[in-house]
Backbone as CSV, one residue per row, in Angstrom:
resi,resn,N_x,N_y,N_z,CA_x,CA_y,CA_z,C_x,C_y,C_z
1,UNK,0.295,23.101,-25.544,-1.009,23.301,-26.197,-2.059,22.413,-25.533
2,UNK,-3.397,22.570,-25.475,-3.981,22.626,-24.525,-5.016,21.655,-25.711
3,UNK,-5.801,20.303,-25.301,-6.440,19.425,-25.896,-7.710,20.079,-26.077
4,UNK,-8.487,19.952,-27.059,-9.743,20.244,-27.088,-10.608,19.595,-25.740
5,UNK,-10.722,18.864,-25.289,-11.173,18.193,-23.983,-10.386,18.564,-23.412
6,UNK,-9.574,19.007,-22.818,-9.268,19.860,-21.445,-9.966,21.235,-21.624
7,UNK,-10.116,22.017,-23.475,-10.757,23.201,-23.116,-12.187,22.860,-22.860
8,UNK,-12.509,22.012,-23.346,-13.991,22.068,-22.781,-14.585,21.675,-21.278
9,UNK,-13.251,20.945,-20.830,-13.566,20.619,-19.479,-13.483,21.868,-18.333
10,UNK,-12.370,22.705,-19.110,-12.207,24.068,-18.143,-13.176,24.478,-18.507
11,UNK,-14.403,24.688,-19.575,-15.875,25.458,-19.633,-16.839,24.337,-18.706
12,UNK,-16.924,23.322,-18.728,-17.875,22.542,-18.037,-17.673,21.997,-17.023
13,UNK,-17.475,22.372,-15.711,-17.364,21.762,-14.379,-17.592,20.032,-14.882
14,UNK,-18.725,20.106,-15.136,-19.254,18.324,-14.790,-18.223,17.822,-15.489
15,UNK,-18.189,18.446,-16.741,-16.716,17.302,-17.882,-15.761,16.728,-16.816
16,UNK,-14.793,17.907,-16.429,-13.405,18.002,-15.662,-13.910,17.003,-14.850
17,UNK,-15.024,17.126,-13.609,-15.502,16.547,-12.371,-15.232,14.701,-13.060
18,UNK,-16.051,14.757,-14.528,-16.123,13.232,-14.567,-14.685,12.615,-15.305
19,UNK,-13.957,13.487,-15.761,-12.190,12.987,-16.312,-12.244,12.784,-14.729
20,UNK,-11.574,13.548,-13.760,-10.867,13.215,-12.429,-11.540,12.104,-11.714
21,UNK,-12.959,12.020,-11.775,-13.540,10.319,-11.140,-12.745,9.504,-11.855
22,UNK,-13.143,9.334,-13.066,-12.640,8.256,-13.740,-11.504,7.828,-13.432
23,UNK,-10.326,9.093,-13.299,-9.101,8.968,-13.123,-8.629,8.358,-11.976
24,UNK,-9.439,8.903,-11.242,-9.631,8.093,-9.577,-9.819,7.038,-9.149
25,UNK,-10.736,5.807,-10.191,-10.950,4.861,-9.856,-9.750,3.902,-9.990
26,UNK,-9.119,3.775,-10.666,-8.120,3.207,-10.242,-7.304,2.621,-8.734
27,UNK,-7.498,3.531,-7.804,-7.221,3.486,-6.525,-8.437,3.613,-5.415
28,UNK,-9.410,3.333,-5.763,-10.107,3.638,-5.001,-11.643,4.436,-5.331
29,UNK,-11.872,5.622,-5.758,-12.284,6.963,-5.918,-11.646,8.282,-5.280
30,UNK,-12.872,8.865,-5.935,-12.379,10.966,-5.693,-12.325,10.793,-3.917
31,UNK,-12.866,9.932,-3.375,-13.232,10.604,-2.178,-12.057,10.554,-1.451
32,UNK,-11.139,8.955,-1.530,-9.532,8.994,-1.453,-8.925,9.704,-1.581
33,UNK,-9.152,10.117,-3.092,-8.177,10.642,-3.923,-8.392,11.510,-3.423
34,UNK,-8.913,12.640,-2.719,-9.272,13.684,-2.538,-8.860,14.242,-0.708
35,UNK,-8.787,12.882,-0.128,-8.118,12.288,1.320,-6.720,12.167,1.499
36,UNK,-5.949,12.032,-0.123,-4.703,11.388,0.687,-3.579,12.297,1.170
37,UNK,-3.427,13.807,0.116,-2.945,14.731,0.695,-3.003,15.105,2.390
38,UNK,-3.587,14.847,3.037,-4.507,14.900,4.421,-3.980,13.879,5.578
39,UNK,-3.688,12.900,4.665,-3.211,11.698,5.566,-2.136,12.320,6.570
40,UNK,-2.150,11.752,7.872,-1.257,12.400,8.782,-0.941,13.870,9.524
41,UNK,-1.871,14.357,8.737,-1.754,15.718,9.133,-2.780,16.138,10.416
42,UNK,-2.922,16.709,11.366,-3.822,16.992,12.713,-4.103,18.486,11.868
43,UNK,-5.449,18.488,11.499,-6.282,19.333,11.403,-7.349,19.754,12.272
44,UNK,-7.583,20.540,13.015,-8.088,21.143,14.113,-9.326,21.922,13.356
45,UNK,-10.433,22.140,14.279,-11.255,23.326,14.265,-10.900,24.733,13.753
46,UNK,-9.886,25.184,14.656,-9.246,26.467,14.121,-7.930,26.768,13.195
47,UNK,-7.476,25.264,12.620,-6.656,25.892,11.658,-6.627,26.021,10.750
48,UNK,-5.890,27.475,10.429,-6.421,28.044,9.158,-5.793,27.300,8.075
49,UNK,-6.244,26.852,6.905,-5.998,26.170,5.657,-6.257,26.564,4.450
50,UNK,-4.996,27.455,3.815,-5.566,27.271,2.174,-5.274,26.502,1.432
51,UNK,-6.659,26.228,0.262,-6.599,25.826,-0.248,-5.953,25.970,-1.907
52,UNK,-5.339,26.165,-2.398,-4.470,26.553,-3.395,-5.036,25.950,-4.900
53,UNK,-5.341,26.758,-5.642,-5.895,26.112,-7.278,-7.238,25.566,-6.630
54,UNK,-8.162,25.795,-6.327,-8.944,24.826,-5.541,-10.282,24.639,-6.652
55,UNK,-9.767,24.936,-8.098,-10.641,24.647,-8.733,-12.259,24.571,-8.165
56,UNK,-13.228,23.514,-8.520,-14.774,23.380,-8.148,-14.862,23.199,-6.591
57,UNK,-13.742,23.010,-5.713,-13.973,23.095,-4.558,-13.737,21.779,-4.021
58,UNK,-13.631,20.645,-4.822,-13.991,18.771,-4.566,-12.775,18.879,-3.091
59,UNK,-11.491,19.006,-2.983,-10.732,19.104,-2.018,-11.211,20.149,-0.849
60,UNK,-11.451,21.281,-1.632,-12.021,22.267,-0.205,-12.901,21.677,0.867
61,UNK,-14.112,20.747,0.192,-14.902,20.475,0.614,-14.753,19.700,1.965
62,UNK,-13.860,18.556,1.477,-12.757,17.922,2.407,-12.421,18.000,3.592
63,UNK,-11.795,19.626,3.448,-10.816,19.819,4.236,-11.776,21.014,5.366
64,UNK,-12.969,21.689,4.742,-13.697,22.338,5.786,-14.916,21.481,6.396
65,UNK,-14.464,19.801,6.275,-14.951,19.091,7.158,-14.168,18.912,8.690
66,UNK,-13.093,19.326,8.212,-12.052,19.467,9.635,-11.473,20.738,9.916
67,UNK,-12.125,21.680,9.343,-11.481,23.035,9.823,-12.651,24.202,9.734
68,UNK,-12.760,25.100,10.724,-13.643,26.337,10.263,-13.066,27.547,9.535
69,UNK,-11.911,27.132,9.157,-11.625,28.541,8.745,-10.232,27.828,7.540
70,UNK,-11.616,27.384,6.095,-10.359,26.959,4.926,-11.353,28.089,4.013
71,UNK,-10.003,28.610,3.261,-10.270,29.249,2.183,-9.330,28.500,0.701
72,UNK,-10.465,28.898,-0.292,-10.052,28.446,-1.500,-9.805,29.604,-2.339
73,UNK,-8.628,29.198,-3.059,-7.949,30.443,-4.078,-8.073,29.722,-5.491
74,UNK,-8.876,30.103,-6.635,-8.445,29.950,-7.806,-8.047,30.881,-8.533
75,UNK,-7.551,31.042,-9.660,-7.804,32.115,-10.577,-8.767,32.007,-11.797
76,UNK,-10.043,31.090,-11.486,-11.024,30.852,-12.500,-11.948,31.671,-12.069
77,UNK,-12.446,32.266,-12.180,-13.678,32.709,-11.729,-15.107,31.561,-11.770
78,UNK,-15.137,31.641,-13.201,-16.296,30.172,-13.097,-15.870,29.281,-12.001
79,UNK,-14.231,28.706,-11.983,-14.412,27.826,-10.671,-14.721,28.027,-9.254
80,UNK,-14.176,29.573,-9.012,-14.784,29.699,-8.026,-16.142,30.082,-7.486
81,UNK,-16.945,30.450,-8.432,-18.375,30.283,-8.413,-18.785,29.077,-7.874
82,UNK,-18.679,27.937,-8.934,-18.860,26.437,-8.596,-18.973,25.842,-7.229
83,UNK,-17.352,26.483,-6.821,-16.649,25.723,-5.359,-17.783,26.628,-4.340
84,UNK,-18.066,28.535,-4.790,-19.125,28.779,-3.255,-20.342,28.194,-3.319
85,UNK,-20.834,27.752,-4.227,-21.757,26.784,-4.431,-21.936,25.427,-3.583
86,UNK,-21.240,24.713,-3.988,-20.391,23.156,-3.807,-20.035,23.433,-1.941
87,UNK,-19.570,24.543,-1.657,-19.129,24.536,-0.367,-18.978,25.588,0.312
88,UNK,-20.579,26.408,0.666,-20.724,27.389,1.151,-20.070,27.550,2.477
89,UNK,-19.480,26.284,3.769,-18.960,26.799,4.948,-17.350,27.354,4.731
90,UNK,-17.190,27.540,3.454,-15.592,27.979,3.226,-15.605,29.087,2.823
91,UNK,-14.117,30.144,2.650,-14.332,31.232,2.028,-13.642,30.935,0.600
92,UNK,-13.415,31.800,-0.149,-13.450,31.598,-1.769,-12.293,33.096,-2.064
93,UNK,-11.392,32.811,-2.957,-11.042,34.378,-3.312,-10.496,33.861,-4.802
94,UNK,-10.987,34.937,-5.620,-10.339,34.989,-7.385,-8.690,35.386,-7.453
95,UNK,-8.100,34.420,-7.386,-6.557,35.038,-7.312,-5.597,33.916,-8.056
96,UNK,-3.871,34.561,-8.262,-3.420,33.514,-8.917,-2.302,33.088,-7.349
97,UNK,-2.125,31.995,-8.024,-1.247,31.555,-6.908,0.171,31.437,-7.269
98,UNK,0.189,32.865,-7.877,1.588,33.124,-8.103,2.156,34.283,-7.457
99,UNK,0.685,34.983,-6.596,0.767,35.858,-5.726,-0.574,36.527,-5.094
100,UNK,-0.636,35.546,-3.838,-1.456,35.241,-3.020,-1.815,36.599,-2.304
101,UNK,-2.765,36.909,-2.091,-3.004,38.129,-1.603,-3.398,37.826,-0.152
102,UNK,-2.175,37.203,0.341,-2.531,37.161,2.495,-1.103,38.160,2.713
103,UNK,-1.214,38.351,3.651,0.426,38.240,4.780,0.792,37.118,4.977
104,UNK,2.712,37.717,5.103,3.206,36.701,5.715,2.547,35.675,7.117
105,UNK,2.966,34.610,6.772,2.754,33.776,8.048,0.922,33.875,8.251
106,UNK,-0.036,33.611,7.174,-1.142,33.233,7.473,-2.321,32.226,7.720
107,UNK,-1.331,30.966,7.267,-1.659,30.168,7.513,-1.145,28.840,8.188
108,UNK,-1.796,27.722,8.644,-1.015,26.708,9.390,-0.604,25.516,8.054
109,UNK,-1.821,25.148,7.196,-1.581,24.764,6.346,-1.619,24.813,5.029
110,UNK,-1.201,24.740,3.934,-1.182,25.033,2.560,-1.845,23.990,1.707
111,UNK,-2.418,23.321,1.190,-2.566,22.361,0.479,-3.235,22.595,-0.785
112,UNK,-2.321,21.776,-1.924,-2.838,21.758,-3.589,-2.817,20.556,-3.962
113,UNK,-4.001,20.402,-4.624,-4.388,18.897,-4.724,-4.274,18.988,-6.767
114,UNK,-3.720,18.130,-7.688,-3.538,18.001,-9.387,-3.090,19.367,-9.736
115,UNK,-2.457,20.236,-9.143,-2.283,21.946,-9.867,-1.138,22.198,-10.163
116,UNK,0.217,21.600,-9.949,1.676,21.990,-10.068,1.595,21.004,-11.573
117,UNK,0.978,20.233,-12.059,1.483,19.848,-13.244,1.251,20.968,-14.335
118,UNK,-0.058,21.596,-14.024,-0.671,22.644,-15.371,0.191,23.588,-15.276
119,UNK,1.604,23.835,-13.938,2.237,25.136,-14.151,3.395,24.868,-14.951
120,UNK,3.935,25.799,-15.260,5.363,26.244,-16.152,6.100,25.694,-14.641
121,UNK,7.649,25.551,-15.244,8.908,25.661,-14.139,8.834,26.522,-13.552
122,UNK,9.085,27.461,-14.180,8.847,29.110,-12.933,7.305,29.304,-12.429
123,UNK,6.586,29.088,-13.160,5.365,29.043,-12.135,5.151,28.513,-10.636
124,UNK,6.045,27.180,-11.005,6.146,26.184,-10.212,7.003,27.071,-8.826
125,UNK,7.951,27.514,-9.132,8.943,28.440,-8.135,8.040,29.328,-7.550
126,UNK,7.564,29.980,-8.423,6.632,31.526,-7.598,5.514,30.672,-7.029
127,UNK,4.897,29.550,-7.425,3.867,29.107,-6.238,4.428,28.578,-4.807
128,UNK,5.700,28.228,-4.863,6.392,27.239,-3.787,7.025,28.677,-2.785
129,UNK,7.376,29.491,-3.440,7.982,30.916,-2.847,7.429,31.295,-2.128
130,UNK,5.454,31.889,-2.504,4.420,31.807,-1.941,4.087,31.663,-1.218
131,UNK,3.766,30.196,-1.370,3.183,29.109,-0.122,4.381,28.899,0.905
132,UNK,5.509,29.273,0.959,6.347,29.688,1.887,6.299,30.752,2.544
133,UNK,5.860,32.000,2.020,5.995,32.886,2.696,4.368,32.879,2.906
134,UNK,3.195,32.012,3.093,2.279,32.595,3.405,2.022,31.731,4.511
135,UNK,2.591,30.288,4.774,2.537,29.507,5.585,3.389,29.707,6.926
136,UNK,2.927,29.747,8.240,3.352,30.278,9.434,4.505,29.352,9.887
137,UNK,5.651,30.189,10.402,6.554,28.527,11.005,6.095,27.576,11.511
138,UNK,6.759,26.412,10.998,5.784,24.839,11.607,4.737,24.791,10.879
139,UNK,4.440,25.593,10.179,3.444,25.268,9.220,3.673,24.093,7.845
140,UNK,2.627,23.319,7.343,2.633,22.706,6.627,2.460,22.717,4.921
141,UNK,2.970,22.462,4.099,3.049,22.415,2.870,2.283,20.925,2.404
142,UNK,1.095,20.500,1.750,0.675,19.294,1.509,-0.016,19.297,0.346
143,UNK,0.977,18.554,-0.690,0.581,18.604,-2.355,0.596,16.975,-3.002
144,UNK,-0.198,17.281,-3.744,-1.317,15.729,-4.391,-1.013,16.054,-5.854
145,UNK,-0.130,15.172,-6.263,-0.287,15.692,-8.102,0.885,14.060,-8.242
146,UNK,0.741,14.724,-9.986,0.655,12.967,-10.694,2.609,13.001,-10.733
147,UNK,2.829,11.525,-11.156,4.350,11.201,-11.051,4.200,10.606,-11.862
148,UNK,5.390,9.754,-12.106,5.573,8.754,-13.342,5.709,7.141,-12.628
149,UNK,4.421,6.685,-13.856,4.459,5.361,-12.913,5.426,4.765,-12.923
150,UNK,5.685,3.615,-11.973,6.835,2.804,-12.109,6.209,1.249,-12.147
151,UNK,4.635,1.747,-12.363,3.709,0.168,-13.187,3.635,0.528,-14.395
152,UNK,3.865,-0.834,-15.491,3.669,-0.715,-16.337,2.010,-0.257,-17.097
153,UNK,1.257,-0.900,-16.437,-0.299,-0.681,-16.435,-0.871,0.732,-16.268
154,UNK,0.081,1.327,-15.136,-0.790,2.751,-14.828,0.045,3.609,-15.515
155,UNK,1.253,3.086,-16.060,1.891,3.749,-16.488,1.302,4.182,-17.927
156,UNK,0.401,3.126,-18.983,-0.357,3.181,-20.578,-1.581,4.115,-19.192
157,UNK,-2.278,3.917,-18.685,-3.463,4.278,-18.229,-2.921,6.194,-18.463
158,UNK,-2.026,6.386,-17.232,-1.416,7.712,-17.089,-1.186,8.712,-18.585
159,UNK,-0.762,7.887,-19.504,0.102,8.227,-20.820,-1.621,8.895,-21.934
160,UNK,-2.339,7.543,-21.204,-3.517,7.837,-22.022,-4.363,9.297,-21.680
161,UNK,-4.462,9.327,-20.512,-4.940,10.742,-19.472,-4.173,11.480,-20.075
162,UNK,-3.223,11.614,-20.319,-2.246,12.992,-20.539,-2.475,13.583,-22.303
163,UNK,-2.583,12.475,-22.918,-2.839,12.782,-24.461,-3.953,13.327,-24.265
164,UNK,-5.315,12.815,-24.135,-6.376,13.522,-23.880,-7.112,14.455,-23.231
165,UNK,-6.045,14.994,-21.962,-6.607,15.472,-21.381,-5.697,17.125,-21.003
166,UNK,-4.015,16.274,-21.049,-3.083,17.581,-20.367,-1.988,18.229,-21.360
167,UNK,-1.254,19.060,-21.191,-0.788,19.704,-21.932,0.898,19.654,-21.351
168,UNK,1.873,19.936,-22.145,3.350,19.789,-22.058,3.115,20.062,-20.823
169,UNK,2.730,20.911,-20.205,3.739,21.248,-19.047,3.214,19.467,-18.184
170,UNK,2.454,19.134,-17.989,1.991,17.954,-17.244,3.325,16.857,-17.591
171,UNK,3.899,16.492,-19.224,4.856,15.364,-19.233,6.188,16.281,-18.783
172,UNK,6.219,17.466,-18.508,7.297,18.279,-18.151,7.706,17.807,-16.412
173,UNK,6.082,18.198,-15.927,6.177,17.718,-14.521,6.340,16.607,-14.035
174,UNK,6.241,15.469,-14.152,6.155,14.267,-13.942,7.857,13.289,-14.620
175,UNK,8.555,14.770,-15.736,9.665,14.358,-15.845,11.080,15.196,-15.268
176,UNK,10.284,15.887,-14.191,10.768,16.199,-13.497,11.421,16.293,-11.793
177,UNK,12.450,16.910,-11.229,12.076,16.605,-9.699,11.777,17.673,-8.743
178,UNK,10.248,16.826,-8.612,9.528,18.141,-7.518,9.791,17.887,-6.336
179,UNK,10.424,16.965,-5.316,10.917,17.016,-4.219,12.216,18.196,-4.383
180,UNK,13.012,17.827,-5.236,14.017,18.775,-5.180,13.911,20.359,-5.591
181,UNK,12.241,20.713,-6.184,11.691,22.182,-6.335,11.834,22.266,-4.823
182,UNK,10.707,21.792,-4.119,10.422,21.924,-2.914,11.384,22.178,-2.202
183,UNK,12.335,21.279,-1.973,13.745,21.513,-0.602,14.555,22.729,-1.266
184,UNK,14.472,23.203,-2.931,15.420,24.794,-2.794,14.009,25.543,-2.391
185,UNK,13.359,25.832,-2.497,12.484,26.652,-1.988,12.265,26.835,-0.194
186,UNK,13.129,26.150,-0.010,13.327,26.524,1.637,12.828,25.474,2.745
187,UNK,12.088,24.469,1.652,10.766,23.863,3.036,11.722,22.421,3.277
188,UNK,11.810,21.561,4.414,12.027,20.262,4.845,10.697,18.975,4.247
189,UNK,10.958,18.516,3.941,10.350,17.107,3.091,9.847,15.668,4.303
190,UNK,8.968,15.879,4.631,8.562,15.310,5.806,8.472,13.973,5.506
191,UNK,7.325,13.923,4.616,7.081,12.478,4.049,6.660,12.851,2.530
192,UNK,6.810,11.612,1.953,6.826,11.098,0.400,6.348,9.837,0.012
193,UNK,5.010,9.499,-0.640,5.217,8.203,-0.846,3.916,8.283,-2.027
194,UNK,4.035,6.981,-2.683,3.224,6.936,-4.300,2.124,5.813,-3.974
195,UNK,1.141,6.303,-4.612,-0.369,5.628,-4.990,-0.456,5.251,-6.242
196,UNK,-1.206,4.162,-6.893,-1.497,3.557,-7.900,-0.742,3.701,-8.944
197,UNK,0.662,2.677,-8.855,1.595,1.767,-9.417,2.508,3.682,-9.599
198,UNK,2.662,4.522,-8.563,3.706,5.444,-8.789,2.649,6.476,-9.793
199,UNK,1.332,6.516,-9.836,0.657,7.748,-10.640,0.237,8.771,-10.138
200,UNK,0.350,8.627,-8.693,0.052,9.751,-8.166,1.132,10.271,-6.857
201,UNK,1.680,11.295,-6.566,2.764,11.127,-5.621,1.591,12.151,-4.493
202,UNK,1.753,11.924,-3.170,1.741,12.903,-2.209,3.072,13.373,-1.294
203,UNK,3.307,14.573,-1.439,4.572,15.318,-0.619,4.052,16.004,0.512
204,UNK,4.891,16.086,1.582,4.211,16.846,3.079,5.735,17.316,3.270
205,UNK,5.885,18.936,3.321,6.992,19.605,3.827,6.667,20.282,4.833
206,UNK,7.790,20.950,5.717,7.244,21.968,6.660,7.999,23.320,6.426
207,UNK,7.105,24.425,6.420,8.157,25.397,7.215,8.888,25.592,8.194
208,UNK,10.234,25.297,8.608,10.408,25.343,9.967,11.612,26.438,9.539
């Protein structure tokens, strides 16, 4: 069940925009937070990148600073309004990402930045299935979403965000193991490592 402030944040861009700053400062800001999925990865001019859940666009924006050709997929419509707004050099499509409307092998990289917590378990499968079959061999898988701290501090901070803001499936995800979604879904686990006291994890797999 879904908090009264998360529904109003899914009606008001700015709400959501100012929960995720806030949430951000902790480590830094959005602009990090919004960087670290990215870390390590050689993003080129021409490779193609979707962007997955790409909500208001804050990550798209990002990432078509290093690429000419990123597209963002939500299934909000209002959000994707927002994001062609927010970041007219990208393309935009209304879809779920439980079935992506590319061909096989269309992209080099995949990236979802806070979106695997709001899914169900099986959601979670049909997005990873997906982004497998839409990502080209050697292609990259690169996802940004929350874990369970292993600080005590971010750990009340985290607990507090989640009452107010997320819904079961979020303490579902975070009590769960998404490295081990990832490796049955076919992909190799490149790198792994946690931001602010274990609250936020970034994963980098490949298709190979």
């Amino acid at each position: 069940m879904a908090t009264i402030l998360r529904e109003l944040g899914l009606r008001h861009q700015w709400l959501y925009d100012s929960i995720v700053f806030g949430a951000s400062l902790t480590f830094g800001g959005e602009f990090r937070l919004r960087h670290l999925a990215l870390e390590y990865l050689r993003i080129a001019p021409d490779t193609r990148v979707l962007d997955l859940c790409c909500g208001g666009g804050q990550a798209t924006k990002c990432l078509a600073e290093k690429s000419h050709y990123v597209t963002g997929l939500d299934i909000s419509e209002h959000s994707i309004a927002h994001a062609r707004r927010a970041v007219p050099e990208a393309s935009f499509i209304v879809a779920s990402a439980t079935d992506i409307p590319f061909p096989d092998s269309s992209f080099d990289i995949v990236h979802t930045s806070l979106a695997f917590h709001e899914m169900t378990a099986s959601q979670i499968e049909r997005i990873l299935a997906e982004a497998f079959r839409v990502l080209k061999p050697g292609g990259t898988l690169t996802v940004l979403d929350f874990h369970y701290p292993h600080n005590a501090f971010f750990r009340v901070a985290l607990f507090f965000d989640f009452f107010i803001f997320e819904t079961e499936t979020a303490w579902d995800f975070i009590a769960s193991n998404f490295t081990g979604r990832v490796t049955r879904a076919g992909f190799t686990v490149q790198r792994e490592y946690l931001h602010a006291g274990g609250s936020f994890q970034v994963l980098q797999a490949s298709r190979l």
